[in-house]
N, CA and C atoms as an extended XYZ file, in Angstrom:
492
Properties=species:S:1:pos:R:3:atomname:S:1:resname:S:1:resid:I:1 pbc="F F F"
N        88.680      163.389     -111.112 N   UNK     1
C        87.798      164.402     -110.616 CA  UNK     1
C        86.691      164.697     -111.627 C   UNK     1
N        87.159      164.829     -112.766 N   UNK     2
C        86.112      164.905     -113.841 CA  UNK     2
C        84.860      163.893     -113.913 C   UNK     2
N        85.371      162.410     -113.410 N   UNK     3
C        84.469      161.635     -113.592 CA  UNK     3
C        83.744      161.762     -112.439 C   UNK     3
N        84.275      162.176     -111.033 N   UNK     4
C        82.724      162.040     -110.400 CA  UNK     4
C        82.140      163.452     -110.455 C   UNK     4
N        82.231      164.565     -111.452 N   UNK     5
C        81.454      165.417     -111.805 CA  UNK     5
C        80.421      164.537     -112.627 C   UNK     5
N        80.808      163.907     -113.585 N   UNK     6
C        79.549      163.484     -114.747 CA  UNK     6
C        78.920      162.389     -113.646 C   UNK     6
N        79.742      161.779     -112.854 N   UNK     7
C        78.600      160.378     -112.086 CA  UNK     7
C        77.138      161.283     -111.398 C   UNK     7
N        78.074      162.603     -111.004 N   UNK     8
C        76.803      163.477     -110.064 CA  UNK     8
C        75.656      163.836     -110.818 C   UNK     8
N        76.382      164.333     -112.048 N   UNK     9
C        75.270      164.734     -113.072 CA  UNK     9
C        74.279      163.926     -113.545 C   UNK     9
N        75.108      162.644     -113.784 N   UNK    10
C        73.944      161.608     -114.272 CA  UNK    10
C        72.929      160.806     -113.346 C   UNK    10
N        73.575      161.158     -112.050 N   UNK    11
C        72.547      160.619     -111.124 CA  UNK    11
C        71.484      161.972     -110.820 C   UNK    11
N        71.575      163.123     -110.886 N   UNK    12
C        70.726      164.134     -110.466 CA  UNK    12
C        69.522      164.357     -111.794 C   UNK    12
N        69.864      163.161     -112.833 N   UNK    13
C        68.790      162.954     -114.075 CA  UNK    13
C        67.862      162.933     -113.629 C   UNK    13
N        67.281      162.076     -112.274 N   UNK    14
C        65.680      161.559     -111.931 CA  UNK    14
C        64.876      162.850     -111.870 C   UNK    14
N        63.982      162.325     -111.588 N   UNK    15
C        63.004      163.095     -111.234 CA  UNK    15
C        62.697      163.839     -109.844 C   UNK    15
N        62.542      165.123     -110.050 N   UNK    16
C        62.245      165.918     -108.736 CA  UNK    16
C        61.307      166.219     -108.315 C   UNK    16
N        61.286      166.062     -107.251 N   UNK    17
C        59.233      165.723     -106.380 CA  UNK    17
C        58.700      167.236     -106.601 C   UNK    17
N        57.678      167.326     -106.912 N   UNK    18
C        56.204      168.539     -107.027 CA  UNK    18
C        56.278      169.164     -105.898 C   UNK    18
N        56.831      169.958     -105.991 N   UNK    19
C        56.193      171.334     -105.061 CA  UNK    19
C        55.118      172.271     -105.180 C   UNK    19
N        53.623      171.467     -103.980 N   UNK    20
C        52.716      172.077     -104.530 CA  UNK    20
C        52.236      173.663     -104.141 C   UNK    20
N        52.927      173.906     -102.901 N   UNK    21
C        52.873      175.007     -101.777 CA  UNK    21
C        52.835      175.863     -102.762 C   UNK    21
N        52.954      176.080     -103.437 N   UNK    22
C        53.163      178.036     -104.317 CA  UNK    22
C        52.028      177.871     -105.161 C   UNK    22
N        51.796      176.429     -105.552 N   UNK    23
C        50.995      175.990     -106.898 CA  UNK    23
C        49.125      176.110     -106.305 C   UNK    23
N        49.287      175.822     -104.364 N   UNK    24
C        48.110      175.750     -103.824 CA  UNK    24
C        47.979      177.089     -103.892 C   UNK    24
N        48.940      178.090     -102.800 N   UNK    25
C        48.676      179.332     -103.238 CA  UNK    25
C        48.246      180.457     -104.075 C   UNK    25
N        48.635      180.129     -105.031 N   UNK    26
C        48.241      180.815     -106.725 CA  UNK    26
C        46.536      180.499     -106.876 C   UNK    26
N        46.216      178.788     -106.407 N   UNK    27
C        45.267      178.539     -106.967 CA  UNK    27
C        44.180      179.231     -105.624 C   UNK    27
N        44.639      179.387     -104.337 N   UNK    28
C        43.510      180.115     -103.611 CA  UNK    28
C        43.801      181.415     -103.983 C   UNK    28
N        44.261      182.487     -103.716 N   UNK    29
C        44.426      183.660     -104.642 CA  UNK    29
C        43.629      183.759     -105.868 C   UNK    29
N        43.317      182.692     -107.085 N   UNK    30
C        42.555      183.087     -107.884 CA  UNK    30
C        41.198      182.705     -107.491 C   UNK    30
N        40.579      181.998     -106.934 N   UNK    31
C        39.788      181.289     -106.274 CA  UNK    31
C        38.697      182.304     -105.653 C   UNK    31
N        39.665      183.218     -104.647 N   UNK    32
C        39.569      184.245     -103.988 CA  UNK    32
C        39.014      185.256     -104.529 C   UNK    32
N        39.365      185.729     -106.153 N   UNK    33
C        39.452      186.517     -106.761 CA  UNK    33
C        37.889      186.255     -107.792 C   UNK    33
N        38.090      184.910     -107.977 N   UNK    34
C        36.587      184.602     -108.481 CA  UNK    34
C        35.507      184.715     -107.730 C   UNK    34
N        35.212      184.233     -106.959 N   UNK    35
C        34.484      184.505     -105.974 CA  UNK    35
C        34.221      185.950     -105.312 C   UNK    35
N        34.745      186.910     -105.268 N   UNK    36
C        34.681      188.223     -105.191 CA  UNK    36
C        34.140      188.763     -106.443 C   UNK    36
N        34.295      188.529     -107.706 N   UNK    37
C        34.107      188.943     -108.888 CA  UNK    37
C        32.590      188.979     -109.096 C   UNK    37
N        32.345      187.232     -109.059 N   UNK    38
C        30.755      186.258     -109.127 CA  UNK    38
C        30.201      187.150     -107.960 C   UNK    38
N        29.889      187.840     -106.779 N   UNK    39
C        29.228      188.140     -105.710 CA  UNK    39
C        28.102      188.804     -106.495 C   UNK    39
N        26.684      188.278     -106.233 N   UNK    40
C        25.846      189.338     -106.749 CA  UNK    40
C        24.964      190.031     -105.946 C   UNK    40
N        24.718      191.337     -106.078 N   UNK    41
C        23.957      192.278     -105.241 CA  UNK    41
C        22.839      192.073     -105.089 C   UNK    41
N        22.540      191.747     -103.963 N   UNK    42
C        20.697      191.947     -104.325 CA  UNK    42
C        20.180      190.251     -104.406 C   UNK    42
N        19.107      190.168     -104.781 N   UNK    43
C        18.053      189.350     -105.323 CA  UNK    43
C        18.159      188.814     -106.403 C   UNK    43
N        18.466      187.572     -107.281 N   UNK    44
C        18.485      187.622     -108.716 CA  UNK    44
C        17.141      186.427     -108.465 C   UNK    44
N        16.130      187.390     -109.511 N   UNK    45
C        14.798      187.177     -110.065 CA  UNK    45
C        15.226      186.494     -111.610 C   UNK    45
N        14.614      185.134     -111.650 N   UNK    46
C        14.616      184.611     -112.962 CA  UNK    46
C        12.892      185.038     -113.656 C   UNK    46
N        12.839      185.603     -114.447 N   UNK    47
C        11.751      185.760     -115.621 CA  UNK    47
C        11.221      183.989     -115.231 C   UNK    47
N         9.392      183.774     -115.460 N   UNK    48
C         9.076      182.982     -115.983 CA  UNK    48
C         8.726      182.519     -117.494 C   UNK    48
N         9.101      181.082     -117.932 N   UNK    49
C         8.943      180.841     -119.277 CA  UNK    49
C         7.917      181.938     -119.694 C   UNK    49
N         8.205      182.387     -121.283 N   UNK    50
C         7.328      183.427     -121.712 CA  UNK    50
C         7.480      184.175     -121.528 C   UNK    50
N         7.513      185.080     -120.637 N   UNK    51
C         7.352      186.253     -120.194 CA  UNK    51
C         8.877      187.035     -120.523 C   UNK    51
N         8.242      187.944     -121.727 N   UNK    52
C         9.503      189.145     -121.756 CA  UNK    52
C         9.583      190.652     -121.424 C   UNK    52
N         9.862      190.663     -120.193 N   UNK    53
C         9.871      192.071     -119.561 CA  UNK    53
C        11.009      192.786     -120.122 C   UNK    53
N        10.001      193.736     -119.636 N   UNK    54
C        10.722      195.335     -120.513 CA  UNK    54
C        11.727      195.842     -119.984 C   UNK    54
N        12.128      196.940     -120.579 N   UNK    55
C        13.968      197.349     -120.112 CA  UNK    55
C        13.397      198.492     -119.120 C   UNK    55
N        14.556      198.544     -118.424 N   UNK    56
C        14.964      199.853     -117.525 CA  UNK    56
C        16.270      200.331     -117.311 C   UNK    56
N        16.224      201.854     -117.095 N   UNK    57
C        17.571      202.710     -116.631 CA  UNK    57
C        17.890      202.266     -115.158 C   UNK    57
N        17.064      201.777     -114.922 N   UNK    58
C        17.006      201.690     -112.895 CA  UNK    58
C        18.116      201.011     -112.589 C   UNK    58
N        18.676      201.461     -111.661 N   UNK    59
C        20.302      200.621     -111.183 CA  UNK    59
C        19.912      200.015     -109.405 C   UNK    59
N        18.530      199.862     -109.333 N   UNK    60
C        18.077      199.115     -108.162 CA  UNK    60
C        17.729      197.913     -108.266 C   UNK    60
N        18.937      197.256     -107.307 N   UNK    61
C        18.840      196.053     -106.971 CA  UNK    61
C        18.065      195.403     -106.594 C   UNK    61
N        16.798      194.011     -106.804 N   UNK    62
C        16.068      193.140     -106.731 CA  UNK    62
C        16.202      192.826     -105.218 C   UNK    62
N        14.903      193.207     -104.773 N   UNK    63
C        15.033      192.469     -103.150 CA  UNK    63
C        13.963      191.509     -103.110 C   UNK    63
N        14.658      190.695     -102.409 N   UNK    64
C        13.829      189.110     -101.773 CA  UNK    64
C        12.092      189.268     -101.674 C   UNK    64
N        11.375      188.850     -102.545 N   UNK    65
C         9.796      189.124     -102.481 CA  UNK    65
C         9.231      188.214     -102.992 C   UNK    65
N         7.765      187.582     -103.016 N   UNK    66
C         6.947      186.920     -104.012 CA  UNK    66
C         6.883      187.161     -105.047 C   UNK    66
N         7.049      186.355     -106.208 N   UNK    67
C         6.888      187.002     -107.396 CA  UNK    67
C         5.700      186.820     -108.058 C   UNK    67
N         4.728      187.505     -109.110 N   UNK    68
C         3.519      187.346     -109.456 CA  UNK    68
C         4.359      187.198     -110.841 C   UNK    68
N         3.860      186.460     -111.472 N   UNK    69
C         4.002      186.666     -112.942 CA  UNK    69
C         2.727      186.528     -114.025 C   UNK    69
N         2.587      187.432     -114.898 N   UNK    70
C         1.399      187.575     -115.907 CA  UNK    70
C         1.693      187.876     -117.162 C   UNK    70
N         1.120      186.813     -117.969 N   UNK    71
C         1.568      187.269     -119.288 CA  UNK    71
C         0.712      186.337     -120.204 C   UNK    71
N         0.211      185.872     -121.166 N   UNK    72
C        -1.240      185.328     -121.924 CA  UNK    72
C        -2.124      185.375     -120.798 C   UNK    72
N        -2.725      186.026     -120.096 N   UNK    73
C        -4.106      185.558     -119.272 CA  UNK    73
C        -3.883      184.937     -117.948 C   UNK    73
N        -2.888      184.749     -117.738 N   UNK    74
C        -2.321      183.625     -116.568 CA  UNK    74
C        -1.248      184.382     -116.109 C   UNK    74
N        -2.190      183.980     -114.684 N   UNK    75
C        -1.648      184.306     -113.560 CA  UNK    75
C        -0.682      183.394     -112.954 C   UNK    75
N         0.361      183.776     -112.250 N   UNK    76
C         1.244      182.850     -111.795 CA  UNK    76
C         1.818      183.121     -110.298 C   UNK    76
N         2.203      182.429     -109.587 N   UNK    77
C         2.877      183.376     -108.299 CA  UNK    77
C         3.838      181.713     -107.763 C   UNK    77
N         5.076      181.989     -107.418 N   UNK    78
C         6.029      181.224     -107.569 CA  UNK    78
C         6.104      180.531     -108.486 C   UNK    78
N         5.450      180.785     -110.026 N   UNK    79
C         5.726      179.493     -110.745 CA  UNK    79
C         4.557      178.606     -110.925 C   UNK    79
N         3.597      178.675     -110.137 N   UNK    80
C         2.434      177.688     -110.163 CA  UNK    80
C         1.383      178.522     -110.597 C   UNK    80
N         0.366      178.269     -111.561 N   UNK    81
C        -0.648      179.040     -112.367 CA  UNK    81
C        -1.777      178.745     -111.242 C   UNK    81
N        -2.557      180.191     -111.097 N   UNK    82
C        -3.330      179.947     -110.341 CA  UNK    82
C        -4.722      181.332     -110.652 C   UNK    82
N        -4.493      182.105     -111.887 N   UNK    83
C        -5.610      182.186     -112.229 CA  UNK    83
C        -5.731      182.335     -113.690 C   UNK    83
N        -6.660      182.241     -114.507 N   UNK    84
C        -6.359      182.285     -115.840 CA  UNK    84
C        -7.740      183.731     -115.795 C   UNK    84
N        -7.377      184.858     -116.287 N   UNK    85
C        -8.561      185.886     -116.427 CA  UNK    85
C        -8.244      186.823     -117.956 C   UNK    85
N        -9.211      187.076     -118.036 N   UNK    86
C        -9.603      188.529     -119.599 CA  UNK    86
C        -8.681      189.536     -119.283 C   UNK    86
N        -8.843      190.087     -120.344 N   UNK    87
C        -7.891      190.830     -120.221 CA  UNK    87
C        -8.075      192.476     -119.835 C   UNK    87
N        -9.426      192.509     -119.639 N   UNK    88
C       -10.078      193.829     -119.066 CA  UNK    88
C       -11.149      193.459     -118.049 C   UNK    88
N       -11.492      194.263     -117.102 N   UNK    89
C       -12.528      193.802     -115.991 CA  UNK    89
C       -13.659      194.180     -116.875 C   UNK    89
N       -14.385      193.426     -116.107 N   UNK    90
C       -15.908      193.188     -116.542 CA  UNK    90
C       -16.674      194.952     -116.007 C   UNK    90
N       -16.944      194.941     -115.400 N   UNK    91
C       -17.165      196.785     -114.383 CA  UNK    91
C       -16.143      197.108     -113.639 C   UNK    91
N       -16.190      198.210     -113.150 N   UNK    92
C       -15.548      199.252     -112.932 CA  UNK    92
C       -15.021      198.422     -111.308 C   UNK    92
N       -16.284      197.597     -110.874 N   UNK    93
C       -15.812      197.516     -109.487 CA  UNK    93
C       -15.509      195.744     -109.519 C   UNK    93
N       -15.005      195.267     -110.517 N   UNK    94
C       -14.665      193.864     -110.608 CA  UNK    94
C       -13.052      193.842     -110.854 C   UNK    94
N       -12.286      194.840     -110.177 N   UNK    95
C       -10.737      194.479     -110.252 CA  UNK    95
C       -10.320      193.206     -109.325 C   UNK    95
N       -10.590      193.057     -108.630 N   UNK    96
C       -10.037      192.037     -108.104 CA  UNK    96
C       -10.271      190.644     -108.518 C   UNK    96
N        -9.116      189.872     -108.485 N   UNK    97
C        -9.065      188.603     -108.748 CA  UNK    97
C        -9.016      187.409     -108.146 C   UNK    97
N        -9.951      186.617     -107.395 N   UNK    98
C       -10.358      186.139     -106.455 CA  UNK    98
C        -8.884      184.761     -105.802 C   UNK    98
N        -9.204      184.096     -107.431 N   UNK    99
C        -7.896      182.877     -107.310 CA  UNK    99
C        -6.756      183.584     -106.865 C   UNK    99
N        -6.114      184.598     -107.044 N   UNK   100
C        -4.436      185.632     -106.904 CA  UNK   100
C        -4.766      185.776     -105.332 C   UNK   100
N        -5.928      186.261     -105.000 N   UNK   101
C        -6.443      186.914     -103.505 CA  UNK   101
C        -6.128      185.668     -102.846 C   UNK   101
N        -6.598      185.156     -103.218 N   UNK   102
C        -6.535      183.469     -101.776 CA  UNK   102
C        -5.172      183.005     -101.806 C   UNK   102
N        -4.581      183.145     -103.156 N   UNK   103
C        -2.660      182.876     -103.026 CA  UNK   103
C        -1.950      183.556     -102.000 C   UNK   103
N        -2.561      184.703     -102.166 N   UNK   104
C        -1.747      185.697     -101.881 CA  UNK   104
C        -2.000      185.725     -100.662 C   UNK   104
N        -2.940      185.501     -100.002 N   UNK   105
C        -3.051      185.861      -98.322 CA  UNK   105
C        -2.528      184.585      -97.891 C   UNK   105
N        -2.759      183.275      -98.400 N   UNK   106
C        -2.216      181.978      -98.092 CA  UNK   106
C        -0.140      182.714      -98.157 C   UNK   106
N         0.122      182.851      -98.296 N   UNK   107
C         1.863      183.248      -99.125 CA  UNK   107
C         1.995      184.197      -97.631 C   UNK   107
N         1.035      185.153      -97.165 N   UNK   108
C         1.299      186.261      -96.782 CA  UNK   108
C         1.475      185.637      -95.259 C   UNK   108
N         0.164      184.495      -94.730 N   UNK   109
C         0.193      184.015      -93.636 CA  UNK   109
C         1.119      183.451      -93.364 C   UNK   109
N         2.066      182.532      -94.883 N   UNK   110
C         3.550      181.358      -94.364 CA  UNK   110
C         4.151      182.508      -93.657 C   UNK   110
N         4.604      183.449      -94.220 N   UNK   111
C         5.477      184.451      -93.962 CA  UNK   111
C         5.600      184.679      -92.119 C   UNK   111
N         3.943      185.184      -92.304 N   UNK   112
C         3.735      185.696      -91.195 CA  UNK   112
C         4.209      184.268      -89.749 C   UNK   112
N         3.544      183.211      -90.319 N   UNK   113
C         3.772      182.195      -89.640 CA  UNK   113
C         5.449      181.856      -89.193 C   UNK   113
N         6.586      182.152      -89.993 N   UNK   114
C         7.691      181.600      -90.245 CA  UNK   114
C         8.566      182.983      -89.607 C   UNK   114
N         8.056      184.437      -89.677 N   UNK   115
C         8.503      185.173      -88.679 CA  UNK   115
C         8.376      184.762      -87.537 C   UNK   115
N         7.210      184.587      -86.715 N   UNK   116
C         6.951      184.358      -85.764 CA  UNK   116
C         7.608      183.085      -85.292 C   UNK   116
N         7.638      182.081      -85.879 N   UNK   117
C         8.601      180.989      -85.401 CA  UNK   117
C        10.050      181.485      -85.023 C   UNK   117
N        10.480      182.245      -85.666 N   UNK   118
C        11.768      182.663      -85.918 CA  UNK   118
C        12.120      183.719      -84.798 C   UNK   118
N        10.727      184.308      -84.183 N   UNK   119
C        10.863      185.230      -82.822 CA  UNK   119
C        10.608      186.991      -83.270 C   UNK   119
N        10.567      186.886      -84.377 N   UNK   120
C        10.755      188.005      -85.022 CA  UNK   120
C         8.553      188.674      -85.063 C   UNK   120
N         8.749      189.275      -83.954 N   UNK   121
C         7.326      189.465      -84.004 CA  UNK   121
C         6.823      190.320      -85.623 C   UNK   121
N         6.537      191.586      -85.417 N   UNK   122
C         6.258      192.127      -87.048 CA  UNK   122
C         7.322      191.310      -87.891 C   UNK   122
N         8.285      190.790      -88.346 N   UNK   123
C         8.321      190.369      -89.462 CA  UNK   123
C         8.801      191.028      -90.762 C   UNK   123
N         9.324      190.823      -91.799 N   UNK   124
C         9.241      191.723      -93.275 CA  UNK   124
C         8.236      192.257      -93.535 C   UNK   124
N         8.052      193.531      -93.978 N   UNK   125
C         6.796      194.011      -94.682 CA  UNK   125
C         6.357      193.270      -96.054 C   UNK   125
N         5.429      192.649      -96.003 N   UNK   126
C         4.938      191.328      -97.245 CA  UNK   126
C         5.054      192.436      -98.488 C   UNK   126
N         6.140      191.689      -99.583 N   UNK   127
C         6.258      192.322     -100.722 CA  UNK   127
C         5.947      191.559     -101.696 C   UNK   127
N         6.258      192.063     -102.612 N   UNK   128
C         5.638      191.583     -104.335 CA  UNK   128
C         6.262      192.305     -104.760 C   UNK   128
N         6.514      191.057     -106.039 N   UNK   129
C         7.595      191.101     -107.456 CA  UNK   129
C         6.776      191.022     -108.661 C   UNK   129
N         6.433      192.000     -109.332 N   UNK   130
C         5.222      191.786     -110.934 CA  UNK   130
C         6.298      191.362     -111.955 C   UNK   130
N         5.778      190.160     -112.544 N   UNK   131
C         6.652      190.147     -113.791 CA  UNK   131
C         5.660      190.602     -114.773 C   UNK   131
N         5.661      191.632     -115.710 N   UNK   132
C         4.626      191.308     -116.430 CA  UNK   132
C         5.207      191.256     -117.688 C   UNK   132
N         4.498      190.794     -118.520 N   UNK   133
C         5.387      190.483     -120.477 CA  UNK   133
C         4.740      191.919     -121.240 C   UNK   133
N         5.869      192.377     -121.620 N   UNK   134
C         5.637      193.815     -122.142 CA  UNK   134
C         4.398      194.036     -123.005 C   UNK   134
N         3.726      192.865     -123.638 N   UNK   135
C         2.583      192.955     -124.460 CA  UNK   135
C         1.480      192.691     -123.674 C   UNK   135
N         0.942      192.356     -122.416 N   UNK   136
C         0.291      192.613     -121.481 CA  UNK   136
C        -0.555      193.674     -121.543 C   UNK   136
N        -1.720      194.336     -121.796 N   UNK   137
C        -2.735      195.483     -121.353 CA  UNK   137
C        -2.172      195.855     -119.793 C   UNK   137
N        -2.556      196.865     -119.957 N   UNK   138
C        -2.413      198.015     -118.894 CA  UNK   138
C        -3.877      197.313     -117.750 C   UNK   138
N        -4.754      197.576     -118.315 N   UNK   139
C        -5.991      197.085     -117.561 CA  UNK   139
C        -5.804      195.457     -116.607 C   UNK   139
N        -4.762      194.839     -117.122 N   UNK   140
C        -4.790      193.219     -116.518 CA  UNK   140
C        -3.367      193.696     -115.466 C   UNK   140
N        -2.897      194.135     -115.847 N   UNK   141
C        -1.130      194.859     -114.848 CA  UNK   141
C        -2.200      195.440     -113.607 C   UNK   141
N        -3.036      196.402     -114.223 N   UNK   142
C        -4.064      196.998     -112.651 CA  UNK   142
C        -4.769      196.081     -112.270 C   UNK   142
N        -5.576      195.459     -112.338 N   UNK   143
C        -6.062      194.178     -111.938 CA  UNK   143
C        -4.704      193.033     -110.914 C   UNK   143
N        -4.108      192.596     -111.097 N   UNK   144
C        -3.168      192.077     -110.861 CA  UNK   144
C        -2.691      193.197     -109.357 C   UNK   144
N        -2.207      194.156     -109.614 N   UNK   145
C        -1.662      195.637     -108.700 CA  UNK   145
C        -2.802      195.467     -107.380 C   UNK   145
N        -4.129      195.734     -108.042 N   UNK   146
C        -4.763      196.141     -107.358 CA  UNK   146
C        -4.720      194.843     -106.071 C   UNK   146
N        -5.013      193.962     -106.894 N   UNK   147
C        -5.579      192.475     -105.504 CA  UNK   147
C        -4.265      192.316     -105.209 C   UNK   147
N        -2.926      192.826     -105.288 N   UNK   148
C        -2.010      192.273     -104.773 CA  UNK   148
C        -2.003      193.151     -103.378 C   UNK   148
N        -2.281      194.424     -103.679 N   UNK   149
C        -2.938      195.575     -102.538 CA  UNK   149
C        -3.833      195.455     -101.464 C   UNK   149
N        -4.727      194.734     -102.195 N   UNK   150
C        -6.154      194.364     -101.376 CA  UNK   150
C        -5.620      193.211     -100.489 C   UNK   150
N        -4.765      192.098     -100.876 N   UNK   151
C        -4.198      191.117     -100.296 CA  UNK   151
C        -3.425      191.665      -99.147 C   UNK   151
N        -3.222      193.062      -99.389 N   UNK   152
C        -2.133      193.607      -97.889 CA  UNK   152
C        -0.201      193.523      -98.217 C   UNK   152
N        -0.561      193.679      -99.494 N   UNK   153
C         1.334      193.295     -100.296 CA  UNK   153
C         0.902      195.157     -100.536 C   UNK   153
N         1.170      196.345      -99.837 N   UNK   154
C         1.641      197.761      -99.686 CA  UNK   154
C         3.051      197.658     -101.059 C   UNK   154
N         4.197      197.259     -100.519 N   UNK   155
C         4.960      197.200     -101.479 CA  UNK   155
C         5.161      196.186     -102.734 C   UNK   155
N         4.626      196.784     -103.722 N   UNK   156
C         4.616      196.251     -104.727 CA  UNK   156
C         5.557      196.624     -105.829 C   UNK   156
N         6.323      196.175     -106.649 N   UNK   157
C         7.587      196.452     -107.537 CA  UNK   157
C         7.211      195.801     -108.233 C   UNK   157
N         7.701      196.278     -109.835 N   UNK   158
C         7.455      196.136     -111.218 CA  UNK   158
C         9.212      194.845     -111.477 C   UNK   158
N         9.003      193.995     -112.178 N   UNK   159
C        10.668      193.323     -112.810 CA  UNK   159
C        10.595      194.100     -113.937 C   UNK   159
N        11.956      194.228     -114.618 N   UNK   160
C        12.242      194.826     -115.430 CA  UNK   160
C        13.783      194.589     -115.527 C   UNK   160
N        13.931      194.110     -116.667 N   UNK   161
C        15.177      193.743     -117.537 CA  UNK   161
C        16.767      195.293     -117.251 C   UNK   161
N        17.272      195.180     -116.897 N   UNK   162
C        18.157      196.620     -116.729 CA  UNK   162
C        18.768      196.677     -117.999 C   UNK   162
N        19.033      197.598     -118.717 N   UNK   163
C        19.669      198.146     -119.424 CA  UNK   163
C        21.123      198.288     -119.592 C   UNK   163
N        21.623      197.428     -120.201 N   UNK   164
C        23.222      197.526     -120.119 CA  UNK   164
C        24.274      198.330     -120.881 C   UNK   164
């Protein structure tokens, strides 16, 4: 009797097959858990090269808009440079910036165009995202503000780094 205790034992040596069922489980559960964690609110706006915007207390979330970015003289809007200007207007009545103006209504019409495909008569209200680099003049930020206005972009928002 003793011996076919040890025959059992020595045959139950092999190897026992992977049970992955608990091992899949665990791994959707954390999976689950990452993915809930990573969810981000809002809009995430990447800064263009250069440009270091300034901090804020503001705990408002980034919504979906064009972004302008300005910072040495240059103008930018998605990323593509499209005006290079001084850094103060010439007179009082030379704010606007002609190259930004023609972007900007070109940007404003896709929109308008791509609602309307979509069935959606009015559409989003055409917004704008300013990046501007904290060493920027005040006078080129209004310049910039202003023709983004004149272009028919009403809502206009500042980027700004949040404060952690």
């Amino acid at each position: 009797m003793a011996n076919r205790r040890r025959r059992r034992r020595r045959g139950a040596g092999g190897t026992m097959p992977l049970r992955l069922t608990s091992m899949m489980d665990i791994l959707t559960v954390l999976l689950l858990f990452l993915l809930k964690s990573f969810v981000v609110e809002g809009e995430v706006i990447t800064p263009a090269p250069g440009v270091d915007l300034p901090q804020s207390t503001s705990d408002t979330p980034p919504q979906s808009s064009l972004v302008v970015a300005v910072f040495d003289g240059a103008v930018l809007v998605d990323g593509q440079v499209v005006a290079r200007v001084d850094d103060a207007p010439r007179s009082s009545g030379d704010l606007l910036i002609p190259a930004l103006a023609a972007r900007l209504d070109k940007a404003r019409d896709q929109a308008a165009e791509i609602a309307r495909l979509r069935g959606d008569a009015d559409g989003p209200a055409p917004r704008v995202a300013i990046q501007g680099d904290r060493a920027i003049p005040f006078a080129l930020l209004q310049r910039v503000m202003y023709t983004c206005n004149q272009s028919g972009y009403a809502d206009i928002s500042l980027a700004v780094i949040g404060a952690s």
